[in-house]
C-alpha positions as CSV (number, residue, x, y, z in Angstrom):
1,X,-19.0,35.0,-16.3
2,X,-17.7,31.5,-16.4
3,X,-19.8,28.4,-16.9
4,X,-19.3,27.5,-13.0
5,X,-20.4,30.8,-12.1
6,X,-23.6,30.4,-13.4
7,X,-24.3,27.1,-11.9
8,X,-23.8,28.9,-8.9
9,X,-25.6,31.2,-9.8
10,X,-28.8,28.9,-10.6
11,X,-28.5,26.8,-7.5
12,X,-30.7,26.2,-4.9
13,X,-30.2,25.8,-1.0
14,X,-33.1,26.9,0.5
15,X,-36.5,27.9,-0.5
16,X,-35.7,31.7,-0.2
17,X,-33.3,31.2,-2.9
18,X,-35.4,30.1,-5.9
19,X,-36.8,33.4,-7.2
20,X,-33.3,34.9,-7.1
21,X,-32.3,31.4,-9.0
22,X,-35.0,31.7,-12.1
23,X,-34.1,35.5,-12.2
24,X,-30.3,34.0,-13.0
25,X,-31.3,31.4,-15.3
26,X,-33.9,33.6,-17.4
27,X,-30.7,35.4,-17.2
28,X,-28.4,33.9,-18.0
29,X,-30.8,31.8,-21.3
30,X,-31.5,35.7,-22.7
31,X,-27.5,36.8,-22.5
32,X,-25.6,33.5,-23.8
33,X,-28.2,31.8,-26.4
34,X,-31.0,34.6,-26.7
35,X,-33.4,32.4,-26.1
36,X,-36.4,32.2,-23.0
37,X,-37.0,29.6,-20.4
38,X,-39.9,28.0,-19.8
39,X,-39.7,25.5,-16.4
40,X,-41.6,22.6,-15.1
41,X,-40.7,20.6,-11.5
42,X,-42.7,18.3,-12.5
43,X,-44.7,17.4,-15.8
44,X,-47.2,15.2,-13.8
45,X,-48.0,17.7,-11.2
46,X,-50.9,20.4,-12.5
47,X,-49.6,22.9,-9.8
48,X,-47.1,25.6,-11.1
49,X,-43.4,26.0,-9.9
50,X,-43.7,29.1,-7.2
51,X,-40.9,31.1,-5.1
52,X,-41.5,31.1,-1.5
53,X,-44.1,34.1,-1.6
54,X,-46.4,31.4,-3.5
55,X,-45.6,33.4,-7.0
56,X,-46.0,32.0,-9.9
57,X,-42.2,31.7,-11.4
58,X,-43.5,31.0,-15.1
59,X,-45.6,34.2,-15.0
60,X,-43.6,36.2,-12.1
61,X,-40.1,35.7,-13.7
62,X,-40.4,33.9,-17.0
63,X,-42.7,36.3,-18.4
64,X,-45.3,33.8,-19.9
65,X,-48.5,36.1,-19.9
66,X,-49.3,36.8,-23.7
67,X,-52.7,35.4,-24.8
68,X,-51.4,32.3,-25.9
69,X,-48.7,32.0,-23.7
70,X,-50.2,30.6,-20.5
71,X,-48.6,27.4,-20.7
72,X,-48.8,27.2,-16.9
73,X,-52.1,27.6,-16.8
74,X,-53.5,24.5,-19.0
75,X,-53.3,21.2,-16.8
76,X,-53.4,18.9,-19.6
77,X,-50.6,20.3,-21.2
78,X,-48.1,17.2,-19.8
79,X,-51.1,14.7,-21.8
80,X,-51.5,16.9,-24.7
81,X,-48.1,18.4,-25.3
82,X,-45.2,16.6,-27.6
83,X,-42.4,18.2,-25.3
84,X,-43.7,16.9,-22.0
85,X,-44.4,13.5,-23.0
86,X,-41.1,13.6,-25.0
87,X,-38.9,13.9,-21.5
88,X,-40.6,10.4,-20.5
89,X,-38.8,8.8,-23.4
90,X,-35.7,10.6,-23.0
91,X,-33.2,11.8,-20.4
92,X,-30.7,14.1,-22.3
93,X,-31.6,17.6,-24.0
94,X,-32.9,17.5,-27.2
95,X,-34.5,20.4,-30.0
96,X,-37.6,19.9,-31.7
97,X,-40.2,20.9,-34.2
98,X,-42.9,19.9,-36.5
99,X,-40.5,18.3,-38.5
100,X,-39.3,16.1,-35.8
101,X,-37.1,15.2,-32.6
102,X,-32.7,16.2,-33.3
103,X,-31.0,14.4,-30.2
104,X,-27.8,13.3,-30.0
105,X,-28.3,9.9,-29.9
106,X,-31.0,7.9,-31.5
107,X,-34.1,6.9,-29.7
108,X,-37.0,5.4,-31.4
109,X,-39.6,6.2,-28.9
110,X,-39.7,10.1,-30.0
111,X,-39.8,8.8,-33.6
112,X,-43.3,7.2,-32.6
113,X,-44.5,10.6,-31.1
114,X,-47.3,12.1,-32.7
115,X,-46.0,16.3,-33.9
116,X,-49.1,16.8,-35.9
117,X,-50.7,20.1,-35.0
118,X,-47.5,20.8,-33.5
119,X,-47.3,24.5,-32.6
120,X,-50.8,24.3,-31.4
121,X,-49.8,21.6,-29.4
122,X,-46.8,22.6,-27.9
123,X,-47.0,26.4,-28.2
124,X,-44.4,26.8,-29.6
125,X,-43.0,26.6,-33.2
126,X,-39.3,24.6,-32.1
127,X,-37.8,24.1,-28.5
128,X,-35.0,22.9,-27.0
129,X,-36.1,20.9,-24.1
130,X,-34.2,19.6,-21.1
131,X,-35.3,16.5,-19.7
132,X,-35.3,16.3,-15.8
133,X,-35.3,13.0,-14.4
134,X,-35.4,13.2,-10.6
135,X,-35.1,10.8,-7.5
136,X,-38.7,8.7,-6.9
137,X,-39.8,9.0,-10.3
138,X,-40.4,13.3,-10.9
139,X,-39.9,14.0,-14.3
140,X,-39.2,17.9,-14.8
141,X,-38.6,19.7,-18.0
142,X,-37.4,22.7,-19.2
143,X,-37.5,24.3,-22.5
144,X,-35.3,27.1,-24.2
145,X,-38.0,29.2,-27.0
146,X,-36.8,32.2,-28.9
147,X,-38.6,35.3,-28.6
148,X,-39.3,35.4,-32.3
149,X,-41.9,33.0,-32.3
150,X,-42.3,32.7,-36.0
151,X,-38.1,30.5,-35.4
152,X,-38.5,26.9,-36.2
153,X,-35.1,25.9,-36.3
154,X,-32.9,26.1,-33.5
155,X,-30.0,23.4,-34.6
156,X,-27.3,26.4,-34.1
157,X,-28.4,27.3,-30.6
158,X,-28.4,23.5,-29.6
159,X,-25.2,22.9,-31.2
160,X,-23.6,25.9,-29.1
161,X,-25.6,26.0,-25.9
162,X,-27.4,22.5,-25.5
163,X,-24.8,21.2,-23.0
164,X,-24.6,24.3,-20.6
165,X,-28.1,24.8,-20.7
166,X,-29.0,21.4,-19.9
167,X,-26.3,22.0,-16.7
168,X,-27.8,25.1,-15.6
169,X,-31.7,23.3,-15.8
170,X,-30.8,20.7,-14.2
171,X,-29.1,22.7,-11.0
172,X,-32.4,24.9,-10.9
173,X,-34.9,22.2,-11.3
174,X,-33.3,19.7,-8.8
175,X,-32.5,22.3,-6.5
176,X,-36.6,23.6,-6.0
177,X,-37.7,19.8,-5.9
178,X,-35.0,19.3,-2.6
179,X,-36.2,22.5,-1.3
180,X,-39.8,22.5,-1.6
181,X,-40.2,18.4,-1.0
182,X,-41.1,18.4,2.6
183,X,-42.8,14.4,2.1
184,X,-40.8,11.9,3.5
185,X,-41.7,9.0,0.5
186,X,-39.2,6.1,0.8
187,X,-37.6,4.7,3.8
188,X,-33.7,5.9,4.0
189,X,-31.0,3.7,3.0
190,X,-33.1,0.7,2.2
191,X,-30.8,-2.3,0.7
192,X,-32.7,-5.2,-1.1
193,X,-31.0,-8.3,-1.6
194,X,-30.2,-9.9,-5.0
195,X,-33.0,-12.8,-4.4
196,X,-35.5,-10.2,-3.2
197,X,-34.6,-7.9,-6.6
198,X,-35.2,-11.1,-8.7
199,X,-38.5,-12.1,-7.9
200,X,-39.7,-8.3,-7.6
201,X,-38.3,-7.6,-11.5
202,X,-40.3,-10.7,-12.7
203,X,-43.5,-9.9,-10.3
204,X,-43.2,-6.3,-12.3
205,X,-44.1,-7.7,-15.3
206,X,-46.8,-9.7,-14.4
207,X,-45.7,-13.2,-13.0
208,X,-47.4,-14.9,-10.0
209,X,-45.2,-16.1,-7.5
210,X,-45.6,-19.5,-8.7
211,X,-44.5,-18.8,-11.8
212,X,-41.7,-16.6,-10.5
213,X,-40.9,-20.2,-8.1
214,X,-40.3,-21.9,-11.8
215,X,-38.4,-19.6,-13.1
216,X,-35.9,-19.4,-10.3
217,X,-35.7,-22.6,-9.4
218,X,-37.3,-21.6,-6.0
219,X,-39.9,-22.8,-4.0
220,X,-43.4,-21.1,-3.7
221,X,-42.6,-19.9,0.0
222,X,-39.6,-18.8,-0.8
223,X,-40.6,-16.5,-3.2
224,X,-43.4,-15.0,-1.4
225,X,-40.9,-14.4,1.2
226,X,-38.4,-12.3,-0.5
227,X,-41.3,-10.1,-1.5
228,X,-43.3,-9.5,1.5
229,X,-39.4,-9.4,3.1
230,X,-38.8,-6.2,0.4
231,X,-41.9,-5.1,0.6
232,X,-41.2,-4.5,5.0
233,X,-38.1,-2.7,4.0
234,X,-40.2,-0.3,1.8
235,X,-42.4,0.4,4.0
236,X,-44.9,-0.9,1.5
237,X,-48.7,-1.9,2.1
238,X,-49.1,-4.6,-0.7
239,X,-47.5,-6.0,-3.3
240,X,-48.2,-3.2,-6.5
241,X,-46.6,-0.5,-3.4
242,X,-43.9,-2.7,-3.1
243,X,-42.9,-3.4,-6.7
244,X,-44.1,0.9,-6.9
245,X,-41.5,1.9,-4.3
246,X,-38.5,-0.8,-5.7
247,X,-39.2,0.9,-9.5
248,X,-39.0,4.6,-8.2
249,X,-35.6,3.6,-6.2
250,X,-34.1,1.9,-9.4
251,X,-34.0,-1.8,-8.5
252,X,-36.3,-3.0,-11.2
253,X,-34.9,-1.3,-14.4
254,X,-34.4,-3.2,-17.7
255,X,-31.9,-2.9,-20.8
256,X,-33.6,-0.8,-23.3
């Protein structure tokens, strides 16, 4: 099959659809890069990805049951574990092992990421990990293992497959999260003004509105009014909610 007809294959419309959806990806990972799939919604969550029957899809599909396998299982794995932590640093797929982070672009945050202990850690002896960065600030992950778990390098795999994989992750992961969210979080279609983006990016990182007044060239009132004004359109309650709800919607990032 075609690259597009595995995307279609891995997508997700309804929640009736996801088992059928990890059945293609596992799939789909075993037939192109012999390699298994291990898949997170969401790194911070310690509740397991589940198909509509409320079974577990890491155990169910995936097949992660050995004795040291569990993965699933241990809720401090996104604290403890190198690859979770990893995907808040970094938004495109990468391999890794004890030796270190391969991604195709620098990044010095994984370079300050601590691999000691590393299989222990991480389970695993080397990974190639999607990152999964979603709407309102979910972080998912998925990693690619191979079934010989004494493989620490997986450069060839990631040289061949890293791109489709990280296609096909994405589509599964993004498609549970729309299915399963059933919280209304942010208001829809809320606009912030320039002024009201200002203050809020300086407020983020720690100036009082008095400060943010000097800075701008603004009076005291003024100030204070483009944030309570933002903080009504986000539905906020104070002003850490408000500044919250502007990061999660992308109005307060910074050049890295």
């Amino acid at each position: 099959m075609s690259l597009r007809d595995d995307i279609a294959r891995c997508s997700i419309t309804t929640v009736k659809d996801i088992r059928g959806a990890a059945e293609a990806l596992r799939d789909i990972a075993m037939e192109r890069a012999g390699l298994r799939v291990a898949v997170a919604d969401n790194i911070a969550s310690k509740t397991p990805l589940m198909d509509e029957e409320g079974a577990i899809l890491a155990s169910e599909v995936f097949g992660w049951n050995g004795p040291t396998e569990r993965w699933w299982a241990d809720t401090r794995l996104a604290l403890s574990s190198p690859l979770p932590r990893a995907c808040r640093y970094e938004a495109e797929t990468f391999w890794v092992n004890a030796d270190g982070f391969r991604t195709r672009q620098a990044n010095r945050y994984l370079e300050a990421i601590d691999l000691s202990n590393f299989e222990k850690r991480a389970l695993t002896k080397a990974a190639i990990v999607v990152p999964i960065h979603l709407p309102f600030g979910q972080i998912g992950a998925t990693s690619f293992c191979s079934p010989d778990t004494n493989r620490t390098d997986l450069s060839a795999e990631f040289d061949q497959y890293a791109d489709d994989l990280g296609l096909l992750a994405y589509r599964f992961v993004a498609g549970c999260v729309k299915a399963l969210r059933t919280r209304h979080w942010l208001p829809t279609d809320c606009q912030l003004t320039k002024r009201e983006v200002e203050c809020l990016r300086w407020a983020s990182i720690g100036k009082t509105d008095k400060e943010i007044s000097m800075i701008l060239g603004r009076s005291h009132a003024t100030v204070r009014f483009h944030i309570q004004n933002a903080g009504e359109k986000l539905d906020a309650v104070n002003r850490s909610q408000t500044i919250f709800k502007a990061a999660q919607l992308g109005y307060l990032g910074y050049a890295a």
